[in-house]
C-alpha positions in Angstrom: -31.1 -15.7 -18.5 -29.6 -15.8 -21.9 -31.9 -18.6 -23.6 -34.7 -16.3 -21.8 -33.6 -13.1 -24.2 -32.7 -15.1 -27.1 -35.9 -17.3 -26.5 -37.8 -13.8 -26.4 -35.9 -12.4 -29.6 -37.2 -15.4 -31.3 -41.0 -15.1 -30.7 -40.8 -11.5 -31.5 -39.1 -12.7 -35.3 -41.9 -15.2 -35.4 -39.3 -18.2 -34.5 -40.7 -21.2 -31.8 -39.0 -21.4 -28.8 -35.5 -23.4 -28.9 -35.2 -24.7 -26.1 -38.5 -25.2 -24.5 -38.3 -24.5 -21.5 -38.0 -27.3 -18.7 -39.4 -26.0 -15.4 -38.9 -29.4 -12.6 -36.4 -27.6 -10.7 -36.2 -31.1 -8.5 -35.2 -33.3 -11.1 -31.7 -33.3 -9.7 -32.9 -35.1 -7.0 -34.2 -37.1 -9.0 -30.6 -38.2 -10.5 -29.4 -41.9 -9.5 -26.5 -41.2 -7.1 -23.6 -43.2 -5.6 -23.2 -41.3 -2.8 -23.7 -42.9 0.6 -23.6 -38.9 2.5 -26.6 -38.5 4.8 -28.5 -35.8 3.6 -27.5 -34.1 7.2 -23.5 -35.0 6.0 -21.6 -31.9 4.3 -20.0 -33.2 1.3 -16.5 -32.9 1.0 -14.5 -29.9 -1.1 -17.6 -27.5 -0.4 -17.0 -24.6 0.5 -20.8 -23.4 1.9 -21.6 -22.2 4.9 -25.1 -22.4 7.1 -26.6 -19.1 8.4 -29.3 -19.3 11.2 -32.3 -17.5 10.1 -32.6 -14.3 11.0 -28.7 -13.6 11.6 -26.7 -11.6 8.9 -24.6 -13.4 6.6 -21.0 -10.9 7.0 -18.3 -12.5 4.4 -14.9 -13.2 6.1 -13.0 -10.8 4.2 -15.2 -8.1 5.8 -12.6 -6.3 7.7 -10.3 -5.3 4.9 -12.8 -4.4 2.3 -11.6 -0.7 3.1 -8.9 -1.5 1.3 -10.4 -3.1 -1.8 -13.5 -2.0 -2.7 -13.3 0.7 -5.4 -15.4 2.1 -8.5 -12.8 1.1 -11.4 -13.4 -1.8 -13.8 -10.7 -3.1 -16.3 -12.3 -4.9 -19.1 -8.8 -6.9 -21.1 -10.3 -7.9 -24.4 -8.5 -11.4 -26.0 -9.0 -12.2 -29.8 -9.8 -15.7 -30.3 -6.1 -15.2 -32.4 -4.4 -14.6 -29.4 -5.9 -17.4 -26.9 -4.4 -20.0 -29.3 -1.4 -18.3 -29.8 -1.1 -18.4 -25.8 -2.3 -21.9 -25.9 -0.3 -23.0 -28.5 2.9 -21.7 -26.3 1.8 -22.9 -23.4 0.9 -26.3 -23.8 4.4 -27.4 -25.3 5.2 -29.3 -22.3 1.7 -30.8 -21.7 2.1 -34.3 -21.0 0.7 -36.5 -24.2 -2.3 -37.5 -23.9 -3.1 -34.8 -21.4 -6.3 -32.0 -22.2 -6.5 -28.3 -20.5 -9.3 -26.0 -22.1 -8.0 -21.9 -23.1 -10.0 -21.2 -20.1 -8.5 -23.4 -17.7 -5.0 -21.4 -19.1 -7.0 -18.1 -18.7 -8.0 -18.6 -15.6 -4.5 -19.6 -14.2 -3.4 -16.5 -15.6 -6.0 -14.7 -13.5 -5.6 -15.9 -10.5 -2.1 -15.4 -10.5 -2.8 -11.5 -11.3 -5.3 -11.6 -8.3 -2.7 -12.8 -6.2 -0.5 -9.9 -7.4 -2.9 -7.4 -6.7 -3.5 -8.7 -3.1 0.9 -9.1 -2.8 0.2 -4.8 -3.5 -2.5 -5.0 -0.9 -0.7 -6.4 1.7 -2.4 -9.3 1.9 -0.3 -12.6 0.4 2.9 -11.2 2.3 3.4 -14.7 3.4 3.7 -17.8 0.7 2.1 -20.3 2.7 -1.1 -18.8 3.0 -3.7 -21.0 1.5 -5.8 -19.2 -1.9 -8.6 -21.1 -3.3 -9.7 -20.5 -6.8 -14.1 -20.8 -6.9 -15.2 -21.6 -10.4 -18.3 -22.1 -12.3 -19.3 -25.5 -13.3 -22.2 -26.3 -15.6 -23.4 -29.3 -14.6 -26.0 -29.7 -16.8 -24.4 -32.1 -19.5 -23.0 -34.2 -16.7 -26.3 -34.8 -15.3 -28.0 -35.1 -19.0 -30.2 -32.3 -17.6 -32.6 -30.9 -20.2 -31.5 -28.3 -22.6 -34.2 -26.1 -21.6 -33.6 -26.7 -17.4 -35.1 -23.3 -16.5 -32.9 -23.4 -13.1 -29.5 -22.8 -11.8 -27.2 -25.7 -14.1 -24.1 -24.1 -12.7 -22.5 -25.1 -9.1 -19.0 -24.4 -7.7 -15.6 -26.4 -8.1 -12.6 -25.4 -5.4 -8.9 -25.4 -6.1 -6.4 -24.9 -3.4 -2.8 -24.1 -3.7 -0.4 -21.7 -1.5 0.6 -18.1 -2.7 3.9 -19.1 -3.2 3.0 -21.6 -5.7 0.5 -19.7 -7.6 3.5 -16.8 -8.5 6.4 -19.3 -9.0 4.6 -22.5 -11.0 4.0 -22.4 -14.5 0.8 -20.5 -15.7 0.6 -24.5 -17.3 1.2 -26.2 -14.4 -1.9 -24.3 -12.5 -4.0 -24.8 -15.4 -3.3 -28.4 -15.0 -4.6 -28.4 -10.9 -8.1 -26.8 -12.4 -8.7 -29.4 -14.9 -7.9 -32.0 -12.3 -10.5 -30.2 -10.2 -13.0 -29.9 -12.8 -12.6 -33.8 -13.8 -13.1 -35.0 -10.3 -16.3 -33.3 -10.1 -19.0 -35.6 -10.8 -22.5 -36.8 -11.4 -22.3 -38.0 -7.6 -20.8 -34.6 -6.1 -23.4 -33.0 -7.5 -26.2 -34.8 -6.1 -25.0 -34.7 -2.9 -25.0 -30.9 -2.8 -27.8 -30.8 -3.9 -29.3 -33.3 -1.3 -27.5 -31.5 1.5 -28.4 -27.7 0.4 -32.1 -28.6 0.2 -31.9 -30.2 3.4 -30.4 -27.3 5.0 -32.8 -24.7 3.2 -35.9 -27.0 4.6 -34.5 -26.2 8.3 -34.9 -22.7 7.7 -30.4 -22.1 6.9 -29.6 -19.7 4.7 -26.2 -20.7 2.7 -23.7 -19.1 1.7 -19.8 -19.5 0.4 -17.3 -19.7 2.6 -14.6 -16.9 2.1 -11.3 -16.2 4.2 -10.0 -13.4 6.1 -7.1 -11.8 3.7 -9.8 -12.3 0.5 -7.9 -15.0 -1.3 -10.2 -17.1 -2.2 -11.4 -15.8 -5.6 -14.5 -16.6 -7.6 -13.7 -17.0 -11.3 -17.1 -17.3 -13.6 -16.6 -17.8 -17.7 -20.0 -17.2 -18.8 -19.8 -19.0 -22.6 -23.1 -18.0 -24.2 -24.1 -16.8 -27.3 -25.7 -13.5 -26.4 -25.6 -12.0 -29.9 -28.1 -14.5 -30.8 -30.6 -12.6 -29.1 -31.4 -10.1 -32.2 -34.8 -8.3 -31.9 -35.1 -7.4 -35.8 -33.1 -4.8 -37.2 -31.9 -4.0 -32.9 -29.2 -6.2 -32.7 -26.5 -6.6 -29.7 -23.0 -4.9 -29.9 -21.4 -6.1 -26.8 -22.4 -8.0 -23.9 -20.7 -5.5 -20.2 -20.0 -6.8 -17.0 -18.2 -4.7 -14.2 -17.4 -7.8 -11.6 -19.1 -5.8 -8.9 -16.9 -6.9 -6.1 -13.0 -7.2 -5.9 -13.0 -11.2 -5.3 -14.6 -11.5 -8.8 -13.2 -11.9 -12.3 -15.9 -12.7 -15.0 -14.8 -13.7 -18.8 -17.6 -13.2 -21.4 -17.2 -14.1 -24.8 -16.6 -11.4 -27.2 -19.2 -10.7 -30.1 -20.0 -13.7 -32.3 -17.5 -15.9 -30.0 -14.1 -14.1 -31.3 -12.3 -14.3 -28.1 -13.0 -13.3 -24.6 -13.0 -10.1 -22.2 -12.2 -10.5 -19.3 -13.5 -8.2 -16.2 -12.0 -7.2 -12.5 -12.7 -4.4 -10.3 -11.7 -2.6 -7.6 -8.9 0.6 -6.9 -7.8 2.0 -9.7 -4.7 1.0 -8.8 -5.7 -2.5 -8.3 -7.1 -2.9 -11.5 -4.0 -1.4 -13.2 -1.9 -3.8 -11.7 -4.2 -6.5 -12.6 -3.7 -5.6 -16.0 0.0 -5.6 -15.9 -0.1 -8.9 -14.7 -2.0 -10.5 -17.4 -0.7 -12.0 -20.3 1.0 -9.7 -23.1 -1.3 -11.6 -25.9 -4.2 -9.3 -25.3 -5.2 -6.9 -27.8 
């Protein structure tokens, strides 16, 4: 959507397109795969579900929505400054020769404050309970996919750990289980989603993520693009909003020109408050 308006603010200057766009939605299927899954076989780590047609897809979190759906948004800006101050910190007991991105460290941070939130909820009374963090890959440098793929390059990556040790590991030591994640996504896993959702969607399924009944599995999205690019003469953009929409969702957009992040939940106001408590001090 974002090459689309910065492609658009481009012909309007007089500028060619960059990228061109690439419209063979298949050619994913196309990709030379390892996997031996049937296209029947649901891969592992996937958390999608198959909805007859014609029934309603109702998430699993349905029943206690009551309790967090509200019309607040907090929007906790980070300076590029204070993400590698908070790196910096952080990472002094990395292992050598070990790598976690500022938003593998940012998104620990968040999920712990989501946890918090639902602890005030009522819902992570019990540290056992099982919450899975739901991020956005992009795929489309592992798959060598065109840079103008004019299609959905982005698929999910799961992490599972219990309440308990969300609150008491290090923010570090989180970070670490959603790199791990992230690395043993590959080319293959891919493919074989992608195989196994077309197969489904050709039988008439809808699909659809699988959630859980207390709302602790979360979906995290950083959406890194360069939306001030998209300059229409003398109109250019200021800031780039999101609100989150829904109280399982944290977004992190990248502030104007790339100097930092904000990062969005919503939900209660007094959700969102102690959201932002719960986040590191570094923000500004």
């Amino acid at each position: 959507m974002v090459n689309f308006m910065v492609n658009w603010s481009q012909i309007y200057r007089g500028l060619n397109l960059n990228p061109v766009p690439f419209h063979d939605r298949c050619v994913i299927l196309k990709q030379k795969s390892t996997t031996s899954l049937a296209e029947s076989e649901k891969p592992k780590n996937f958390k999608v579900k198959t909805i007859p047609a014609g029934e309603k897809a109702i998430p699993e979190f349905a029943s206690v929505m009551g309790r967090l759906m509200g019309n607040v948004v907090t929007a906790i800006p980070f300076t590029r400054k204070s993400l590698k101050k908070m790196k910096n910190v952080a990472t002094i007991d990395l292992p050598e020769g070990e790598f976690i991105s500022t938003d593998d460290l940012l998104t620990a941070h968040i999920w712990r404050s989501l946890i918090v939130v639902r602890k005030g909820q009522g819902l992570a009374s019990y540290n056992d309970k099982v919450t899975t963090l739901i991020r956005a890959c992009n795929f489309r440098k592992r798959l060598e996919l065109d840079p103008g793929y004019a299609a959905n390059g982005v698929g999910q990556v799961t992490t599972e750990l219990t309440v308990g040790e969300i609150l008491t590991m290090k923010p570090l030591d989180v970070a670490r289980n959603l790199r791990g994640s992230l690395t043993a996504h590959t080319r293959a896993d891919v493919t074989a989603r992608t195989s196994w959702l077309k197969n489904q969607q050709d039988k008439g399924f809808q699909t659809k993520t699988e959630f859980d009944p207390d709302a602790l599995s979360f979906v995290v999205s950083s959406w890194g693009f360069s939306w001030w690019e998209a300059q229409f003469g003398d109109s250019i953009p200021l800031c780039f909003d999101h609100g989150a929409h829904v109280p399982i969702v944290s977004v992190i957009v990248p502030r104007l020109n790339g100097d930092g992040v904000v990062v969005y939940a919503s939900g209660k106001e007094e959700a969102c408050t102690a959201f932002a408590n719960a986040m590191p001090p570094q923000a500004c």
